[in-house]
C-alpha positions as a Python dict, from the first residue, in 0.01 Angstrom:
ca = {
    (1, 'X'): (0, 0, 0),
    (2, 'X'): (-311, 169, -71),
    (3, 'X'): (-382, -68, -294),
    (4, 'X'): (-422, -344, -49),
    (5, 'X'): (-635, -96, 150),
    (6, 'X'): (-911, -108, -115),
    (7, 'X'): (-886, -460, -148),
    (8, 'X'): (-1125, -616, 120),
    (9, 'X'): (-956, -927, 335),
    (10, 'X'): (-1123, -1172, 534),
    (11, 'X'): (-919, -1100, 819),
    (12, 'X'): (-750, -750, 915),
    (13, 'X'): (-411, -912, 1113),
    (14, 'X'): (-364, -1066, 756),
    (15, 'X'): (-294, -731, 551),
    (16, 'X'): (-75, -658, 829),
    (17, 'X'): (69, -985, 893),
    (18, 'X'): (138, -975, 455),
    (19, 'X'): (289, -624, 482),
    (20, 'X'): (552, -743, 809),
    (21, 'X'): (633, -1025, 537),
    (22, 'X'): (700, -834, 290),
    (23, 'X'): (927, -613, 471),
    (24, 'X'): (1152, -884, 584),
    (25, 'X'): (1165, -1018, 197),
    (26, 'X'): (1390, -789, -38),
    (27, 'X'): (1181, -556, -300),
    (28, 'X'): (1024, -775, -558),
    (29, 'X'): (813, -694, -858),
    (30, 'X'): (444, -727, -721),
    (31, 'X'): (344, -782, -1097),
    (32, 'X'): (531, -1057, -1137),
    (33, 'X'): (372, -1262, -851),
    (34, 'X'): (-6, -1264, -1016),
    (35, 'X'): (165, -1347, -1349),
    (36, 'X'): (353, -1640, -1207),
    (37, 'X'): (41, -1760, -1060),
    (38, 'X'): (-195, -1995, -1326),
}
């Protein structure tokens, strides 16, 4: 999570709104989302 700490949003409800979403979704590979992604 730190990692998203460093990173600076436009908006601080969005980290936290991303990290509620991820919680609900089962564990996925994090790596695999940028590499989907063009």
């Amino acid at each position: 999570m730190s990692s998203l700490s460093h990173k600076p949003t436009p908006q601080p409800g969005f980290c936290f709104a991303a990290a509620l979403d991820r919680d609900k979704r089962p564990p996925q590979p994090v790596a695999a989302q940028p590499k989907k992604a063009p």
